[in-house]
Each structure stands twice: as C-alpha cells, then as structure tokens.
N, C-alpha and C positions, 0 to 999 in steps of 0.2 A: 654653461651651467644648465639650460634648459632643455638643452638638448640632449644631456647625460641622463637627465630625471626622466625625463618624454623616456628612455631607450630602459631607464631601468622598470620605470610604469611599464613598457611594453613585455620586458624579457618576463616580467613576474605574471604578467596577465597569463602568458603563453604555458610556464612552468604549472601553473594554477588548471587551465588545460588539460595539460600532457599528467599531471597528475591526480585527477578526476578520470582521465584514459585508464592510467594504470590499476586504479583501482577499481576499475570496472560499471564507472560511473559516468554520463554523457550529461556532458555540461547543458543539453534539453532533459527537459523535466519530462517524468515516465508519466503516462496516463492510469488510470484505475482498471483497465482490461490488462495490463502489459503488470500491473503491480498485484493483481488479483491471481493472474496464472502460476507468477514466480512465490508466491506466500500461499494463494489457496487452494490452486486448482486442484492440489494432487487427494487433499482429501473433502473435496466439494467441485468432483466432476461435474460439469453442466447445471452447479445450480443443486445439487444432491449434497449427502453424509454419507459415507462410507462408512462411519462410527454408530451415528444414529440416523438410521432413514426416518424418522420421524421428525428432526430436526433441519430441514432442506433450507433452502437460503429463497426459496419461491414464498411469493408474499404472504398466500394460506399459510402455510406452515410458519414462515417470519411471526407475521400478526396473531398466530396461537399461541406465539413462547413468548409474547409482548416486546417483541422487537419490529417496530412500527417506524422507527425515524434512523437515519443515518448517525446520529448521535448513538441511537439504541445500540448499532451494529458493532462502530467504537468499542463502545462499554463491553461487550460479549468480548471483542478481541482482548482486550486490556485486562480481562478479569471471566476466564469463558469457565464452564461446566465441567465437569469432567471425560478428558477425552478427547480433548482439542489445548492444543499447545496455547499459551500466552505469548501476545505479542507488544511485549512493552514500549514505552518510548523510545529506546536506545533502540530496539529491533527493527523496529517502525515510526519514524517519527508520525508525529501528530497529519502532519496534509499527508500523507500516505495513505494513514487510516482513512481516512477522510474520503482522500478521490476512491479505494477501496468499495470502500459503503455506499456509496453515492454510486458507481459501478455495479454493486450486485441493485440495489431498487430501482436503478435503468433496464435491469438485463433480465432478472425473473421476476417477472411477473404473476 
C-alpha cells in the first residue's frame, strides 16, 4: 500500500512538472530582470518611456512623479496613468510585481 501511494506521490509531482513545461512555466522562479523585460522592456527600454519621456523609471524622474519605494511602483502598475497598460493581479501576481520594482530601484539609478 505504501508503495502505490510513494508511486502515485511521485507520478503527480512529475505530471505537476511536465505541466508547468507546457505552459511555459519552470518550476524555478523567474527573477525581476527576466520578469521586467518580458512585461516592461518593450515600452521602458533601458530605464526610458517611449510614451512619456518625462516619466523614466531612473530615480530623478521616479522621485518627481512620487514614486519613491517599491510599493510606489506596484501601485503605478495596478492602477498607472494614461498610456501604459494595467497590470492586474491575475496578469501579475503580486511577487511579480514586487521582484519587478525592486528590479527597476537596483537598475536605474
């Protein structure tokens, strides 16, 4: 009997896996450069706005539009300006956001 449940414990861990593969998810956790490029890069090359150059994600420009703490950055995602797409919980969960923000206040300075 133990030995059915050990094999059925195993085949579901495996299946759990194999479909986290399929959906294009690696059962290692993404970092906030790797989760920044795939959500940000494309309209915040290097730290920039391609919408509003006045809005840059470098810490002068952050700390002008009172975005000062990793929380702050959150809040812009969850609920941003005009111009930049919403990124809800279901799109991003919450540690997403998170290693995200935490990602841009490491990177521009």
């Amino acid at each position: 009997m133990k030995k059915i449940l050990l094999t059925a414990l195993a085949s579901g861990a495996v299946l759990a896996f194999a479909a986290a593969g399929i959906a294009g998810e690696s059962p290692k956790a993404r970092g906030g450069e790797e989760l920044f490029k795939e959500h940000c890069a494309v309209c915040h090359p290097d730290g920039g706005n391609i919408v509003n150059p006045k809005k840059t994600l470098h810490k002068a420009d952050r700390e002008a539009n009172a975005i000062k703490t990793a929380a702050d950055i959150v809040g812009k995602m969850r609920n941003p300006g005009p111009g930049m797409s919403t990124f809800d919980k279901a799109a991003l969960p919450d540690r997403d956001a998170k290693k995200i923000a935490e990602y841009i206040i490491r990177t521009f300075k």
